[in-house]
C-alpha positions in Angstrom: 161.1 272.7 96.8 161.8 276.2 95.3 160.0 279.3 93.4 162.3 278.7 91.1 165.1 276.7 89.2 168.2 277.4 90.7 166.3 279.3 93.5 166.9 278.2 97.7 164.1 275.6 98.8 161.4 277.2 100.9 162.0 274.6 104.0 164.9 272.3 104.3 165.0 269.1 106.7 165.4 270.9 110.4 163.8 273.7 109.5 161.2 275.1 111.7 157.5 275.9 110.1 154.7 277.7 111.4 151.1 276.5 110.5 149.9 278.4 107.5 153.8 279.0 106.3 154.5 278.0 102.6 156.6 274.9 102.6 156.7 274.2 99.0 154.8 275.0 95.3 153.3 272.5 92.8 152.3 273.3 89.5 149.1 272.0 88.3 147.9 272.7 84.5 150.2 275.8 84.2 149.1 277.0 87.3 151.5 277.2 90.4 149.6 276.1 94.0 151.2 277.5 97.2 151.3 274.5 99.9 150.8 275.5 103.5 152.2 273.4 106.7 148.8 271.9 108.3 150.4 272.4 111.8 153.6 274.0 113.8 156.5 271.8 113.3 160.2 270.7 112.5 160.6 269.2 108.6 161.9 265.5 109.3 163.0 264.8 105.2 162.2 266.6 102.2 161.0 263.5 99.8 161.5 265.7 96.1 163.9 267.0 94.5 162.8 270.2 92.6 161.2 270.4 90.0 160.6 266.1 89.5 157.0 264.9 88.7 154.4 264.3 91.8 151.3 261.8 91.5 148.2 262.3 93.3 148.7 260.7 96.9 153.1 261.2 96.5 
């Protein structure tokens, strides 16, 4: 996912991430929520494409 349309994904699949590091945003009600890696890892797959709809649980 990206800050932006047209904008480079903050983490693609092999990427490394630290815990705390922005992976990705989601906008809720106009508002725009930073999400944070829970732990230190490589990103497997990237499920979304950016910008598409999310439901609670996704």
């Amino acid at each position: 996912m990206a800050a932006a349309p047209g904008e480079a994904p903050f983490v693609k699949a092999g990427d490394k991430v630290k815990k705390g590091q922005v992976v990705g945003i989601v906008e809720a009600m106009k508002l725009m929520n930073e999400i944070e890696a829970e732990f230190s890892g490589e990103v497997v797959k990237v499920l979304l494409e950016n910008g598409s709809p999310v439901t609670v649980g996704t």
